[in-house]
N, C-alpha and C positions, 0 to 999 in steps of 0.2 A: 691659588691652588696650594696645596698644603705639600711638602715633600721632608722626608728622611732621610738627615746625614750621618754618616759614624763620625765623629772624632779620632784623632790620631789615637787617645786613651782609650779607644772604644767605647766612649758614650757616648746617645744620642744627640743630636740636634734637629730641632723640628723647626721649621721655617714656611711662613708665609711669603708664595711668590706673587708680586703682580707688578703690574710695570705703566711706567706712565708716560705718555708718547710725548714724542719732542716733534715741534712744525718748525718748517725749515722759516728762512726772514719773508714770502709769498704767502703762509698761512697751511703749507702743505705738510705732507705726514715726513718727518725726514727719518725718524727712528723711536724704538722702544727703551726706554733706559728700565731695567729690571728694579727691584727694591725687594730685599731680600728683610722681611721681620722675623727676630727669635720669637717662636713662640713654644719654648721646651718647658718652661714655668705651668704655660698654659696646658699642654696637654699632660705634663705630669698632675696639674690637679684634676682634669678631667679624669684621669685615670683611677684618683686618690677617690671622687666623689663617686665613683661606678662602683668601687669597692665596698666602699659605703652604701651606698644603695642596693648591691646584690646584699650583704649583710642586714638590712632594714628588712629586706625580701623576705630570708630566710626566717628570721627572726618574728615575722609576722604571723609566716604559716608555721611556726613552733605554736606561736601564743594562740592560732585560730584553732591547730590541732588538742591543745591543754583544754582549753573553753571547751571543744565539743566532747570530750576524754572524760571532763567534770561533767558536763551536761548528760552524759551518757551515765555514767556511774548515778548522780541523783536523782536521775531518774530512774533507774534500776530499783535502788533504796526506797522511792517512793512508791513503788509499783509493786514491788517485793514485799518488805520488810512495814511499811507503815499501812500500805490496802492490807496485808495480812491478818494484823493487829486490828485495824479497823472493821474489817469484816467480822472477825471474830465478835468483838465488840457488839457489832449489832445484832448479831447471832444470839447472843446473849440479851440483849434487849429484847427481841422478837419471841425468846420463852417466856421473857419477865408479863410482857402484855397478853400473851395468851390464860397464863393462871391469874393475872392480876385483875380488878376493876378496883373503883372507887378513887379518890384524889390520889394517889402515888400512881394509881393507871395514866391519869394526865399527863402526870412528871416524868413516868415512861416514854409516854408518845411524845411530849414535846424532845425530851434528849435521845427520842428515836430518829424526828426531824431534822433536829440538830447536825446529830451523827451523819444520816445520810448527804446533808448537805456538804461535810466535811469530807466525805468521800468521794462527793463530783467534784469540788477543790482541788482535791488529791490528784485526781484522776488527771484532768484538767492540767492541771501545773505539771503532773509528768510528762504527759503529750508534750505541752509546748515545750519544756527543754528538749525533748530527743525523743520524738516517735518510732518509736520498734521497728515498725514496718519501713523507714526508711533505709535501717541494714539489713534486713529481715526481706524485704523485698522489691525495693530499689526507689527511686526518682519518682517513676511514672506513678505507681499505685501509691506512694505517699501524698504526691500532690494532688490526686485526684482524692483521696480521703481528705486533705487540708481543703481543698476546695466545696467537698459539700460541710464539712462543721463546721467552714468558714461562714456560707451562705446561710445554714442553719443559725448560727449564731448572730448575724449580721442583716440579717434579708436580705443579702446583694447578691447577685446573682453572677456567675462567676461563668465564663463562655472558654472554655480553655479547649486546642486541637492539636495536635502533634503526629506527625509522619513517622514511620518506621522506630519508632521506640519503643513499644509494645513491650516485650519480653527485652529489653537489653540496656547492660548494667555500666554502668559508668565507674571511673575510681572513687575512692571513696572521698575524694577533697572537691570532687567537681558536682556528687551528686549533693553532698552537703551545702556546701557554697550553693548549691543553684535553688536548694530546698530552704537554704538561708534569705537569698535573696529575692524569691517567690512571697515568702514569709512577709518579710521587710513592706514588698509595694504591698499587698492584703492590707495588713497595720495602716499604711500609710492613707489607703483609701478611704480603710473605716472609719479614722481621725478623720478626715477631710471631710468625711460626708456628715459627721455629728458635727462640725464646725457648720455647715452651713445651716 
């Protein structure tokens, strides 16, 4: 058993008690002799490594909050500011083919192709850093959107159920982390199942 003593100077002393029986000269119990270990070294670093540790804590959900702060902003940028440009772009492609025929018609349509395909890229890569709809409208309708473009995308079929969650909103570090870690096993699946 562990106990706490002051010192006369007022600082701790931590001690291990336990005790180890003495038998009389018949073999019988005659008495407990107590054995008292410092162990003040030892729970001052226990104390020193907890501080530590709540510090690594913190520290982690700074750097998870930064990642999703980034992820949230480039995907803004790419949703915003480069689909805009991009749209435009094809916009502009799609009068060019309408007056146009003959070989530069070709050249049209293939950097029409192009285009477009850079645009479900676009699209695509903003999703997976930071789906809108996951602050926009919580946990449940993010994962159930991740779960059919997942399937879509994958052919796996994805069998998900939940009780009393319907309409209700989580904090914002628990519904992320759990949209993170949804994420995570999806991936891991798809890997596993193109390994076999």
């Amino acid at each position: 058993m562990k106990r706490k003593f002051r010192r006369k100077n007022g600082s701790e002393l931590w001690t291990l008690v336990s005790g180890n029986p003495l038998f009389g000269e018949h073999g019988q119990f005659a008495a407990a002799c107590p054995l008292l270990t410092d162990i003040t070294q030892r729970k001052h670093s226990e104390r020193v490594l907890q501080r530590y540790a709540e510090a690594l804590r913190a520290l982690s959900r700074r750097l998870l909050d930064v990642q999703e702060a980034e992820r949230r902003a480039l995907a803004r940028e790419l949703h915003d500011e480069v689909g805009q440009n991009l749209t435009t772009l094809k916009l502009a492609l799609d009068r060019c083919l309408e007056s146009g025929d003959g070989p530069s018609h070709i050249a049209l349509e293939r950097a029409r192709f192009v285009l477009l395909d850079l645009v479900a890229r676009v699209r695509n890569l903003s999703l997976d850093l930071r789906p809108s709809m996951l602050d926009d409208l919580g946990l449940v309708p993010a994962l159930l959107w991740q779960f059919e473009r997942y399937s879509a995308q994958t052919h796996i079929q994805v069998r998900f159920t939940q009780s009393g969650l319907e309409d209700r909103r989580f904090g914002l570090h628990v519904e992320t982390a759990a949209y993170r870690i949804v994420q995570e096993a999806l991936t891991n699946v798809a890997r596993a199942r193109r390994s076999l």
